[in-house]
C-alpha positions in Angstrom: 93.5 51.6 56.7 95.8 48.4 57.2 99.5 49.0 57.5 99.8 46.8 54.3 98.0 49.2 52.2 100.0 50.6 49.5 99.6 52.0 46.3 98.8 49.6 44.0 99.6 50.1 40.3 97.7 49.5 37.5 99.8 46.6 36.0 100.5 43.6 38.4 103.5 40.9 38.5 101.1 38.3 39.5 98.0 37.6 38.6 95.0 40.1 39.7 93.2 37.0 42.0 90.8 38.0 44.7 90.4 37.1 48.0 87.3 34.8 47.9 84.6 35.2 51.0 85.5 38.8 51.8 81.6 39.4 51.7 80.9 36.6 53.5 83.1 37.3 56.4 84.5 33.7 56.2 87.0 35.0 54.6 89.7 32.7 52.7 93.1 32.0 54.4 96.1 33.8 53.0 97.7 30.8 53.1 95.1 28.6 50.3 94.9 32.0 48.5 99.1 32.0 48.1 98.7 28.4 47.4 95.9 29.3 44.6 98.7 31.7 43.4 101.1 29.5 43.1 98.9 27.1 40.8 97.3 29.5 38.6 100.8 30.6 38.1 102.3 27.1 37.7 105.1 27.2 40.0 105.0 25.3 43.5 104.6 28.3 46.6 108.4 27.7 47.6 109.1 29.2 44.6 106.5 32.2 44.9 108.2 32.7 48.5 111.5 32.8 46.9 110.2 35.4 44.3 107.9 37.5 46.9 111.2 37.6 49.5 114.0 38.5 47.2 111.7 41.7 46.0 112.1 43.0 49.2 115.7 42.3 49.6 115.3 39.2 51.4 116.9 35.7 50.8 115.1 33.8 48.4 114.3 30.8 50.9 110.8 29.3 49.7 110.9 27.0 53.3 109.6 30.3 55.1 106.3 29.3 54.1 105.7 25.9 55.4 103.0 26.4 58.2 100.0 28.3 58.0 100.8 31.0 60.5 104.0 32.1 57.9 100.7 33.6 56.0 98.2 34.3 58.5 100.2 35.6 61.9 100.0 36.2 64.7 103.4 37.4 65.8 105.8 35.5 63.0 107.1 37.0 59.8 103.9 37.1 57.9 104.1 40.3 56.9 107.4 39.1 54.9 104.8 37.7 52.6 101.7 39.8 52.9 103.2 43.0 52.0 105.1 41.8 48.3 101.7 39.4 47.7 99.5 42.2 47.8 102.0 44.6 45.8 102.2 42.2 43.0 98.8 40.9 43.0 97.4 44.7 42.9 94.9 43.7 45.8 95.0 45.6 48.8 92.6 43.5 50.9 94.7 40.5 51.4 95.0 41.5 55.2 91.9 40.5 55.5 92.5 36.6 55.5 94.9 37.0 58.1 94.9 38.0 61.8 97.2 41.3 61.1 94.6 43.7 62.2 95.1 41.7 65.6 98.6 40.3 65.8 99.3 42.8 68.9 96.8 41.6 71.1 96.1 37.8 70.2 98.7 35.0 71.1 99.3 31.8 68.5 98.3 29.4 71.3 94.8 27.7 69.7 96.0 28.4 66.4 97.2 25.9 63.9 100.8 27.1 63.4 104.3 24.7 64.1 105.7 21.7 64.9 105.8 21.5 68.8 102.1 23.3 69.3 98.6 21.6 67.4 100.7 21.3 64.2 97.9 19.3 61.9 96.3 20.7 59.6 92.3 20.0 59.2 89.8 20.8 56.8 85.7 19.6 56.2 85.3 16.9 54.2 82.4 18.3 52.9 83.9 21.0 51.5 86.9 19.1 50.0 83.8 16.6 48.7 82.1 19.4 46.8 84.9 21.2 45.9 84.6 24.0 43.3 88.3 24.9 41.7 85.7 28.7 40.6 84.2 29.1 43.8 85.8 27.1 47.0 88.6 28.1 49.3 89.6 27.0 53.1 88.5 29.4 55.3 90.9 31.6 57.7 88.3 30.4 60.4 89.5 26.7 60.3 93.0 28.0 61.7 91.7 27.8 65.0 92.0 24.8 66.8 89.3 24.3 69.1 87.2 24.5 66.1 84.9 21.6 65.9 82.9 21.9 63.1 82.3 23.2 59.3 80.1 26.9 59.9 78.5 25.9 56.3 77.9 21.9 56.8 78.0 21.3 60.4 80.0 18.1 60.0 83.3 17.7 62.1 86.6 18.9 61.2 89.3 16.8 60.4 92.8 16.0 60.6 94.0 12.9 59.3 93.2 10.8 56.2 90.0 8.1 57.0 91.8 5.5 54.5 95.2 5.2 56.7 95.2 8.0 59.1 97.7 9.8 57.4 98.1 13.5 59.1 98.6 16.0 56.1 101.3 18.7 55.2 100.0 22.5 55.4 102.4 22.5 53.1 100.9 20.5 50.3 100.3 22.5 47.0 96.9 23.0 45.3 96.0 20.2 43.0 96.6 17.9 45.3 95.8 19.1 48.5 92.7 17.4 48.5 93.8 13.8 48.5 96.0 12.2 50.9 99.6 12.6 51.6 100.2 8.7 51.8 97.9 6.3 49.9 96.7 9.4 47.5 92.6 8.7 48.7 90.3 11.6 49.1 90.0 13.5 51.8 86.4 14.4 50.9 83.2 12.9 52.3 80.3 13.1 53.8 81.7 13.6 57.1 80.1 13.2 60.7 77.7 15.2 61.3 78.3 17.6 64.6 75.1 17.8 67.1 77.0 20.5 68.4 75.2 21.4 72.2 76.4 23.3 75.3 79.6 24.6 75.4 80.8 23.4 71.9 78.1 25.0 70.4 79.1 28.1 72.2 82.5 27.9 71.0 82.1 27.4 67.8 79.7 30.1 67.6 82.1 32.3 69.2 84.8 31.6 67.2 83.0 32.0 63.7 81.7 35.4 65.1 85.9 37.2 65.8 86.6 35.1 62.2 84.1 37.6 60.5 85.0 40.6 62.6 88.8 40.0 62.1 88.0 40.4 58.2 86.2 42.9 58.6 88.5 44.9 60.4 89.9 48.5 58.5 92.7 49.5 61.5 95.1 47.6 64.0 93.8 47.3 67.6 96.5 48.3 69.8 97.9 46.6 72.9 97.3 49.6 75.2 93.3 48.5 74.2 93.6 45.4 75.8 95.7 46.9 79.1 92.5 49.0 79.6 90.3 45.7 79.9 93.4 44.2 82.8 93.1 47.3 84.8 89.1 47.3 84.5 89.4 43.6 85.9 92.1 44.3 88.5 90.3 47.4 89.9 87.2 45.1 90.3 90.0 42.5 92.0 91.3 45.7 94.5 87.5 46.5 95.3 87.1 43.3 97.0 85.6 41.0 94.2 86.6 37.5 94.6 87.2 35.7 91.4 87.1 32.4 90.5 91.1 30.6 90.7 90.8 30.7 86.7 89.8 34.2 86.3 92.1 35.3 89.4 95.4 33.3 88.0 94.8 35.4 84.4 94.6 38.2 85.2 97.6 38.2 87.8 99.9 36.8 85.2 98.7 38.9 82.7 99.0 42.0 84.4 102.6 40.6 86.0 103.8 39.9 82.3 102.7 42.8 80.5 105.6 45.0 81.9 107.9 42.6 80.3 105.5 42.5 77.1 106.2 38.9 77.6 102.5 37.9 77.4 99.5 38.4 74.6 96.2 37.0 75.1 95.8 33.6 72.9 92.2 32.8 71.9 92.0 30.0 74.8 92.3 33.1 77.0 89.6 34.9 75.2 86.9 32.4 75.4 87.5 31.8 78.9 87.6 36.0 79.8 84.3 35.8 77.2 82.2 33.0 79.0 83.0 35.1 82.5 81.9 37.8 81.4 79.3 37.2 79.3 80.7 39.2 76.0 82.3 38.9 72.7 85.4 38.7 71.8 85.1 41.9 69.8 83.5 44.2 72.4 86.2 43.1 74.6 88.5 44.2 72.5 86.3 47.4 71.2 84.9 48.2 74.5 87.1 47.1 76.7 86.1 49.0 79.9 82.5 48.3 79.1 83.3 44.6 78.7 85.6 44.6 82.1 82.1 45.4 84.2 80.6 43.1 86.5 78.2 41.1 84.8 74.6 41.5 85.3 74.6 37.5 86.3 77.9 36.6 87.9 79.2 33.1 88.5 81.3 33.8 91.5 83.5 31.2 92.5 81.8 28.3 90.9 83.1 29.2 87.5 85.3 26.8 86.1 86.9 27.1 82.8 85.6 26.2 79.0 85.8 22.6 77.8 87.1 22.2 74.7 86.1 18.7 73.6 87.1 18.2 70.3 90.3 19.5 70.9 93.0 17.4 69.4 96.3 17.7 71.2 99.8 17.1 69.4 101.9 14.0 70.9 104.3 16.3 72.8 101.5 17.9 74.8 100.1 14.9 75.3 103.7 13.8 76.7 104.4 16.8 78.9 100.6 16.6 80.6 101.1 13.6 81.4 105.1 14.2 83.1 104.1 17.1 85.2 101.1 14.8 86.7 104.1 12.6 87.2 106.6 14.8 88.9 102.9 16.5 91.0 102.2 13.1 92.4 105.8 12.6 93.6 106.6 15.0 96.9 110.0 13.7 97.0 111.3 15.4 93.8 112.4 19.0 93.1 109.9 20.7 89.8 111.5 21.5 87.2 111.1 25.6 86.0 108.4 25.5 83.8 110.5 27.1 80.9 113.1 24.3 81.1 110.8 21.9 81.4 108.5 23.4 77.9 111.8 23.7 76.2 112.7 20.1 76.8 109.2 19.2 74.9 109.8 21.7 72.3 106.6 23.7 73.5 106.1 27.4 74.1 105.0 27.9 78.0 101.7 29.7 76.8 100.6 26.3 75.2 101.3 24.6 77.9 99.3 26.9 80.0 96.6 27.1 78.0 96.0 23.2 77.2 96.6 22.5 81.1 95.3 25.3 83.0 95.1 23.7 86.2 98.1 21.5 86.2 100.2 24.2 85.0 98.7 26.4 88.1 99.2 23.6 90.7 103.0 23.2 88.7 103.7 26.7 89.2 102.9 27.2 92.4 104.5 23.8 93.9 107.5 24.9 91.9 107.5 28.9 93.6 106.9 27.4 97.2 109.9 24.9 96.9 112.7 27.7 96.1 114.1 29.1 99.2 117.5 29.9 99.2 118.1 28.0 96.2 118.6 30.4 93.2 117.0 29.8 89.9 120.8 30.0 88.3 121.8 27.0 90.3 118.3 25.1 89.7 118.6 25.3 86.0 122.4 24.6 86.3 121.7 21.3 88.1 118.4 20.4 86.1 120.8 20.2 83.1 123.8 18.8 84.4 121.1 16.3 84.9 119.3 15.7 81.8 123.1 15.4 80.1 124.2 12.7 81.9 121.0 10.6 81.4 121.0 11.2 78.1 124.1 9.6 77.7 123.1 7.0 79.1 119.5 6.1 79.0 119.8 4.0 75.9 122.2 1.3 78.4 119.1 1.4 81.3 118.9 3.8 84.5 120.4 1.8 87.2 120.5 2.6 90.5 124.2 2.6 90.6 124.2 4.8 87.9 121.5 7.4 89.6 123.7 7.2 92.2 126.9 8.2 90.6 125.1 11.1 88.5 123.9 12.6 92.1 126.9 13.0 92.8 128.5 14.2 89.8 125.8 17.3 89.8 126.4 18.0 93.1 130.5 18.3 92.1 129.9 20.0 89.5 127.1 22.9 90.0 127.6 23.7 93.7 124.6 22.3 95.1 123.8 20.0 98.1 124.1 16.3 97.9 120.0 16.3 98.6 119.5 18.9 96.2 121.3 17.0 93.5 119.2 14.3 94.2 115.7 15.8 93.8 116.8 17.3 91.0 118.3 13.7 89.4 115.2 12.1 90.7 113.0 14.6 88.5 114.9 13.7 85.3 114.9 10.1 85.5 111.3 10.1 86.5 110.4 12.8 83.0 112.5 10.0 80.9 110.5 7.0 82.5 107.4 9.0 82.3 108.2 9.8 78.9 109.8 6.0 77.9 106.2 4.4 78.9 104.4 6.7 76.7 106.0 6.1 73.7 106.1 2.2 74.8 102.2 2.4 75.1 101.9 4.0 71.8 104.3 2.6 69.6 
């Protein structure tokens, strides 16, 4: 049974609510169901978080459960909150709307989680339209965020108000959840409906399909039961099987970072391995040798990777596609590491990877073949001897005087060559300009 099973007593703190869909296997978020909590008890969740932390000793600080991955995982201190919720509420299934029984081999990247990654939060307007305060609940499914459409009315997902295009708080408690954050409309309607074909329609199937067998889960799948599937796929790699760049580049890296257990798979990954393959998500992860042999139809080299349309991007990733076409389409300039370059943005490197697989392959590998002699200690030295200088002094204009003067400044002061320090300079005032004309063209 789950790690969060415990025995539950016959008297509860909280009110005895139950997880709605369970039997559906769209199962209800643990995040609406704490928010449901909260309401029923009349206190706002902050101050359930408070309550549910200091019982295990923690500090009463009701801001640990702003996004919906504090509640659902993976890999963040859900379990914080799951463990005292289903303690106090007397019900031992809450694991169930979350991805614990997962949470060691699936990544957050495609989930809705934090500021920096595909932050907003969506819901069907359909279901919001014909809410039921007895029966309705937002499903753990619509955490993910390649998601297109409703499994129940098959009208699009969506993510900001229709009245003034308001994005909305995950944040926002109960009774008013379902009208907007800014002019207080209703985030109900009839919707759009999705004539979901091709490769949506397989995604969304797929997804909806791991939503129901991640409730249904009783035990933890283990990371060693995803390191059988990587050395299935790499034996088929040392046989002499060519793969595809986008199958070849994954399972490389992963096998390269799971030594450091630096790496989990993030559903992006899944869907791609999945549409190889020709498998679930769930047989890879139950069967994972099985699922690791050669398919009966293979695509060879002319598989690509899955489309996901109606994919909406945060502005920062939006920013940071956009600067490493930049930097790519200038030879002059020196790449920035990857890492430095996703921390800049605010963005984990996994997201980036995910939402730009190929530009973050041709990055990477640009990036490795420029090195040489030149260490990464004295790359990221100079890279941000860089970016502090022109961020003193971007707001007065760039000048080539000043450019000049800054070359030589990082040069002084890291070690480098003059024409080192000047790729590197050239990189960062390129990122700001890059960066400037984006927020110009969108302001």
């Amino acid at each position: 049974m789950s790690a969060v099973s415990s025995s539950i007593p016959n008297w509860t703190a909280l009110p005895p609510l139950r997880l709605r869909g369970v039997e559906t296997g769209l199962v209800e978020s643990l995040d609406h169901y704490a928010l449901r909590m909260a309401d029923t008890c009349g206190i706002t969740r902050p101050v359930l978080v408070s309550l549910l932390r200091r019982s295990k000793g923690l500090p009463a600080d009701g801001q640990h459960s702003q996004y919906l991955s504090s509640w659902t995982g993976p890999r963040s201190d859900y379990l914080k909150l799951l463990e005292p919720l289903a303690e106090k509420s007397g019900q031992s299934d809450l694991f169930r709307g979350t991805f614990h029984n997962v949470a060691e081999v699936l990544g957050r990247g495609g989930l809705a989680s934090r500021t920096g990654r595909e932050s907003r939060r969506r819901w069907c307007p359909r279901c919001y339209l014909d809410w039921d305060d007895e029966y309705s609940y937002e499903p753990l499914a619509w955490a993910f965020n390649m998601l297109a459409a409703c499994p129940i009315h098959n009208v699009f997902l969506e993510g900001a108000c229709r009245n003034c295009g308001r994005e909305q708080s995950f944040n926002r408690n109960y009774s008013s959840r379902r009208s907007c954050m800014g002019c207080d409309r209703p985030l109900g309607g009839k919707g759009e409906v999705a004539p979901l074909i091709g490769e949506q329609s397989w995604i969304d199937a797929r997804l909806v399909r791991f939503s129901h067998f991640v409730a249904r889960l009783d035990e933890s799948i283990e990371r060693a039961t995803y390191d059988v599937f990587l050395t299935a796929m790499l034996e088929r790699q040392e046989a002499g099987e060519v793969f595809p760049p986008a199958i070849r580049q994954y399972v490389n890296e992963q096998l390269r970072t799971r030594k450091l257990r630096a790496s989990i798979p993030t559903i992006t990954q899944y869907l791609n391995i999945c549409a190889f393959q020709g498998t679930e998500i769930e047989d890879l992860l139950l069967a994972p040798r099985e699922a690791a042999a050669m398919p009966l139809f293979g695509w060879g080299e002319d598989f690509g990777r899955v489309r996901f349309g109606r994919r909406i991007l945060a502005p920062k990733l939006l920013e940071i596609g956009a600067c490493m076409e930049a930097l790519l389409a200038d030879p002059s300039i020196r790449l920035l590491p990857m890492g430095l370059l996703s921390r800049h943005f605010g963005l984990w490197g996994d997201v980036v990877r995910d939402n730009f697989p190929d530009t973050h392959r041709m990055y990477v590998e640009r990036h490795a073949a420029q090195m040489g002699e030149f260490t990464r200690v004295y790359e990221r030295a100079a890279f941000e001897c860089a970016f502090h200088m022109l961020d003193h002094c971007k707001d007065k204009g760039i000048s080539a005087a000043t450019v000049k003067k800054i070359c030589a400044s990082v040069a002084a002061l890291t070690n480098v060559s003059p024409s080192t320090a000047v790729e590197c300079v050239k990189a960062v005032v390129l990122l700001h300009k890059t960066r400037r004309r984006i927020n110009l063209r969108d302001s």
